[in-house]
BAMI-828255 format. One line per field, with one value per residue (C-alpha): residue in three letters; chain; y, z, x. Coordinates in pm, 1 decimal. Example, Ala and Ser with C-alpha at 12.3 -4.5 7.8 and 13.67 -1.06 7.14 Angstrom:
2
resn	ALA|SER
chain	A|A
Y	-450.0|-106.0
Z	780.0|714.0
X	1230.0|1367.0
END
This chain:
227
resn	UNK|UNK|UNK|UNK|UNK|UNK|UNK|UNK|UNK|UNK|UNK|UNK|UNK|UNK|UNK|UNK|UNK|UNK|UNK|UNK|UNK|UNK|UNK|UNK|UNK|UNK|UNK|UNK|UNK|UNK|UNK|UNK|UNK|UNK|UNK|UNK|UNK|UNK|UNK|UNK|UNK|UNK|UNK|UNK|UNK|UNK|UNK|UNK|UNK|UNK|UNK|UNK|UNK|UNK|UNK|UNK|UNK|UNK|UNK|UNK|UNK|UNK|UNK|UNK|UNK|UNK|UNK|UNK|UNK|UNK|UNK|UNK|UNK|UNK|UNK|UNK|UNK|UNK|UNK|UNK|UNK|UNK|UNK|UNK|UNK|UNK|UNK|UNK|UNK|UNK|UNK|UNK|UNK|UNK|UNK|UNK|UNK|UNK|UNK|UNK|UNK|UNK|UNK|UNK|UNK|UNK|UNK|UNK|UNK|UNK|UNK|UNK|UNK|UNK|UNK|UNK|UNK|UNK|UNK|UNK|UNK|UNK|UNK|UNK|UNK|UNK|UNK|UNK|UNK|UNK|UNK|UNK|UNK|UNK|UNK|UNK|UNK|UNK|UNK|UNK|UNK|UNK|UNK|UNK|UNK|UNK|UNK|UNK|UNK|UNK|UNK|UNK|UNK|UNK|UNK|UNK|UNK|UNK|UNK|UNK|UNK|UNK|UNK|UNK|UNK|UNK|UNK|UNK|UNK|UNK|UNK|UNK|UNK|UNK|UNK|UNK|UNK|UNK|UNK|UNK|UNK|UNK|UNK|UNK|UNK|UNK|UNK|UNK|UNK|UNK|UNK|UNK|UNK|UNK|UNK|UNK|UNK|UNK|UNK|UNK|UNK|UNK|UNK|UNK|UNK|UNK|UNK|UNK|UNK|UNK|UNK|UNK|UNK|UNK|UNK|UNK|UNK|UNK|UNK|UNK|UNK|UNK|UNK|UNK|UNK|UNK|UNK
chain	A|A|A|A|A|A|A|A|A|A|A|A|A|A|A|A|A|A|A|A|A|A|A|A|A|A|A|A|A|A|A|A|A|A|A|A|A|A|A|A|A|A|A|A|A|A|A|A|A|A|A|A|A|A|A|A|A|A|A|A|A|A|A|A|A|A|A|A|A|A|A|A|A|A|A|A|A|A|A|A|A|A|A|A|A|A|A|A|A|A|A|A|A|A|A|A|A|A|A|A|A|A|A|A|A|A|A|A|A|A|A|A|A|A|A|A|A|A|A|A|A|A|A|A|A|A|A|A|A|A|A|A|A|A|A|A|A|A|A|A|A|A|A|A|A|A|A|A|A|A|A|A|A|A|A|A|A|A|A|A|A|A|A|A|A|A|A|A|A|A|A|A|A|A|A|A|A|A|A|A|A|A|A|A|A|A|A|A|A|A|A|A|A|A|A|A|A|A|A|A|A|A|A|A|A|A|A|A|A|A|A|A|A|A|A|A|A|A|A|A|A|A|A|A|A|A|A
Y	10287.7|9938.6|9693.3|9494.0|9554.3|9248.5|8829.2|8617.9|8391.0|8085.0|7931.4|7760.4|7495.7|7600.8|7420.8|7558.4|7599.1|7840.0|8049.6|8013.6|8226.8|8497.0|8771.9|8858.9|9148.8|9445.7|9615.4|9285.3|9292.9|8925.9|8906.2|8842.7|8529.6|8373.6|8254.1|7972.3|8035.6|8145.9|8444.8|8567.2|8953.8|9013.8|9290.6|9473.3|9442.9|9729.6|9906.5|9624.2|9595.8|9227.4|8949.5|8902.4|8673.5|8831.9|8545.6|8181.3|8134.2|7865.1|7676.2|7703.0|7575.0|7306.5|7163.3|7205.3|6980.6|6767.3|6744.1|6858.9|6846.6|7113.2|7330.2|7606.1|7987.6|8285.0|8569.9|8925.4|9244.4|9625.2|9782.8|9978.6|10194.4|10472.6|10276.1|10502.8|10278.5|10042.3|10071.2|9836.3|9547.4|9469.5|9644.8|9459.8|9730.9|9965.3|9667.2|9587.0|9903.2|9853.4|9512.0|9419.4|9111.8|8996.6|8859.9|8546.5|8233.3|7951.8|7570.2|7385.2|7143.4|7162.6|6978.5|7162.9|7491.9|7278.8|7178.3|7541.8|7607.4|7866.3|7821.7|8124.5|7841.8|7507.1|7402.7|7081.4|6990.6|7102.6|7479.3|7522.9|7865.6|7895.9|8275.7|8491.8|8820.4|8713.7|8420.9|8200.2|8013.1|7624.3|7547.0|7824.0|7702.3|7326.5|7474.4|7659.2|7367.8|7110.7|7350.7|7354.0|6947.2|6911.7|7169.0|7029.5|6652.0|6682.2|6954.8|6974.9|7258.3|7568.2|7771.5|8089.4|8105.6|8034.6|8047.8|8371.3|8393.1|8723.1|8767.9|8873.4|8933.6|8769.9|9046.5|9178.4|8858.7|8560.6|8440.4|8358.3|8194.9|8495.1|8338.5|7945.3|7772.8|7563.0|7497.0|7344.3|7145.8|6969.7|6923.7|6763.6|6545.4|6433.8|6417.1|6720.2|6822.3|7037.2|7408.3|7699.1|7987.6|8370.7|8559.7|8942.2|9180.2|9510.8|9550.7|9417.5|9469.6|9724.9|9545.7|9669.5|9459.0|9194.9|8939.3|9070.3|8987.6|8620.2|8527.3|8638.4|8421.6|8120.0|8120.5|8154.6|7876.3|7651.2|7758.4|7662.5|7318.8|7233.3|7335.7
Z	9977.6|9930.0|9943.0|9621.2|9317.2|9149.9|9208.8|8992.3|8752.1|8866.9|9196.6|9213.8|9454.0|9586.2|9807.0|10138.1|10288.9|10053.8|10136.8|10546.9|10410.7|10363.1|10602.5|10697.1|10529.2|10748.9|10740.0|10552.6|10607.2|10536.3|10211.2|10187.3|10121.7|10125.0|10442.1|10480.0|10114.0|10153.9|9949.4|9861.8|9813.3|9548.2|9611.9|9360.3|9313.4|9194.5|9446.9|9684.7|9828.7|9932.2|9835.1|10131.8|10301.9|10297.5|10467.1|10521.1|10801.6|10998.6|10695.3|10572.5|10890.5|10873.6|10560.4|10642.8|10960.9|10746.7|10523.8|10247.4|9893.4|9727.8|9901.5|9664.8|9685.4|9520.5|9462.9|9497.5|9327.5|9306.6|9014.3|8841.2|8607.5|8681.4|8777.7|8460.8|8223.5|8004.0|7702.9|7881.1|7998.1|7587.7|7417.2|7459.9|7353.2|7639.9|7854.3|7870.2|7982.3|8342.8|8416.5|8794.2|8929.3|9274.0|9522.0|9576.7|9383.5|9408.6|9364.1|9158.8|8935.5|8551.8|8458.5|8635.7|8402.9|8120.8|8253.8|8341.8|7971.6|8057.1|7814.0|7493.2|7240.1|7330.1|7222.8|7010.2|6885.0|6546.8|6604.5|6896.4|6873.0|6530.0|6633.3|6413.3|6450.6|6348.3|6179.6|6339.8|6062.4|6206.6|6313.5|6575.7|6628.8|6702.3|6900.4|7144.5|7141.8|7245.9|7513.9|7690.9|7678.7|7816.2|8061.3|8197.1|8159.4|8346.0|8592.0|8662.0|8691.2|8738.2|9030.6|8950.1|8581.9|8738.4|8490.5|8513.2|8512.5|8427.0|8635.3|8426.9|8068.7|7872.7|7815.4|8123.5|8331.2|8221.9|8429.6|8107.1|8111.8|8037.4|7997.9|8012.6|7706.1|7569.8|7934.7|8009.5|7682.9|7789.2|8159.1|8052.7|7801.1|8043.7|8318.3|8563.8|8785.1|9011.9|8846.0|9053.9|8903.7|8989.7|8974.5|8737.0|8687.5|8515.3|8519.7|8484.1|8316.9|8499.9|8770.0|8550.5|8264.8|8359.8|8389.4|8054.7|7928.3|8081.6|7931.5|7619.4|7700.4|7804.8|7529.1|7276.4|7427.0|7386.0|7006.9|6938.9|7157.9|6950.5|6606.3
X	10038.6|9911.3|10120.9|10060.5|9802.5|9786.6|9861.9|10007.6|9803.6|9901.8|9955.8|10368.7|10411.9|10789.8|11031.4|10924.4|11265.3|11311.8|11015.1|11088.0|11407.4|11192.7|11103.9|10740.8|10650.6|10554.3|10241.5|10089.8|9712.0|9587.8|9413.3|9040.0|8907.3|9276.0|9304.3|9552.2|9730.5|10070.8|10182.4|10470.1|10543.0|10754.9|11045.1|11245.2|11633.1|11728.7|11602.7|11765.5|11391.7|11395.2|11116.9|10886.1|10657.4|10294.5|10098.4|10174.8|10462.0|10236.3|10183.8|10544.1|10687.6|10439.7|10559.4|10903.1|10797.1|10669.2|10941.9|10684.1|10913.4|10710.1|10360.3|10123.1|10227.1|10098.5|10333.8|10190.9|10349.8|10329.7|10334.4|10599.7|10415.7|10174.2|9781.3|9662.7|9923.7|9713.2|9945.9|10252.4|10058.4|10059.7|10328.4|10670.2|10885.3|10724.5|10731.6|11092.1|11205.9|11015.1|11128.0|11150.7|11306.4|11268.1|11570.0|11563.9|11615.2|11296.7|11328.2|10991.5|10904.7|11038.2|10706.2|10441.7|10575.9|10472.7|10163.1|10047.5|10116.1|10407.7|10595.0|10578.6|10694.7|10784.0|11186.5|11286.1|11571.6|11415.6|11371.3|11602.8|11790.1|11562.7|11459.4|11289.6|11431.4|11817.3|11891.7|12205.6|12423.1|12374.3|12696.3|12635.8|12279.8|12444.0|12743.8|12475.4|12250.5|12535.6|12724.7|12358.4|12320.5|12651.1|12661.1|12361.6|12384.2|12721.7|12688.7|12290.7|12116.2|12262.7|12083.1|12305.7|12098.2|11755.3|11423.0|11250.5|10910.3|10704.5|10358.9|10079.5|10313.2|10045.1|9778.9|9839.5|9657.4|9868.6|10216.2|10446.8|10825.5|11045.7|11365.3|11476.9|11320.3|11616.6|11668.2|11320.9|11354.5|11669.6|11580.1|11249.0|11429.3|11734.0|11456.3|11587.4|11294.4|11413.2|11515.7|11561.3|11323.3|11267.6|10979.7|10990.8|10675.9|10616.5|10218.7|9903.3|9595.1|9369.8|9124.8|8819.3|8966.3|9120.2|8788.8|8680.5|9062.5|9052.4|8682.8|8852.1|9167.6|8965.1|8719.2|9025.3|9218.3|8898.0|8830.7|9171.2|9197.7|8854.0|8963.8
END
């Protein structure tokens, strides 16, 4: 079996210390036309199969030589539903019932999440806990939004409650923030740049359509950025 189907949209530049924690996963077969990227492989928790370093360990050890804060890594996965699925890669409600985290706990940049355009909606102190499927009375809404600030203005970031990103939730092509909106909003504000993140997957978008999916997504995103 393959090791991996798809890569993540995005490349994450990750504390490399954290990566050399990895092991080297076996059987990896470098990957075309990638040589010198390190990848990560991402494992699955339930099934206490542990993330994995595909390719990279020279460069890794490198930067951590170097004392290199943060280096560019691509995170592979497998995966969970049947290669004939093209109804999950779209449909939350199948989605969520295939979710797949990996092991271990990453350390990145708050503001390169927000430059990647990660984010599903972007928090303010305006619509903060303002969700559309259940409405919160607002003294609930400011007691939620004020434990946060404080928790974080006077303890920091919490590694135990990392970010979690989803590769390829978006259509099936696009790496989207899962969980950890009101956190990025306060971090950015207070000006906390290191977060601890982990990486979750379900599917993708079949290989046949995924280009067809990202001219679509591009040429979208450039309507909208011109209207």
């Amino acid at each position: 079996m393959k090791l991996y189907t798809f890569l993540s949209s995005e490349t994450y530049h990750l504390d490399p210390k954290d990566v050399n924690d990895l092991p080297d996963t076996q059987g990896a077969v470098p990957i075309k036309g990638m040589d010198g990227q390190v990848v990560i492989l991402l494992g699955n928790q339930k099934k206490q199969i542990e993330d994995s370093l595909y390719q990279g360990r020279a460069v890794v050890l490198q930067a951590i030589e170097n004392k290199t804060d943060y280096i560019p890594v691509r995170i592979a996965f497998h995966r969970v539903t049947p290669w004939f699925d093209c109804l999950t890669p779209f449909c939350k409600k199948v989605r969520k019932h295939f979710y797949t985290y990996g092991t271990h706990i990453y350390h990145m940049d708050a503001l390169e999440i927000r430059k990647k355009g990660l984010e599903r909606k972007i928090r303010t102190p305006e619509n903060a806990y303002d969700f559309s499927k259940w409405h919160l009375p607002q003294e609930q809404r400011d007691k939620q939004f004020n434990e946060l600030k404080n928790s974080l203005s006077e303890k920091g970031f919490d590694d135990s409650h990392p970010l979690e990103i989803m590769l390829c939730r978006t259509l099936g092509i696009q790496d989207t923030l899962q969980q950890g909106h009101h956190r990025m909003m306060f971090c950015l504000d207070m000006g906390i740049r290191r977060v601890a993140v982990r990486f979750m997957a379900v599917s993708h978008a079949p290989g046949w359509l995924a280009p067809i999916l990202r001219g679509c997504r591009k040429l979208f995103k450039k309507e909208k950025k011109n209207g």
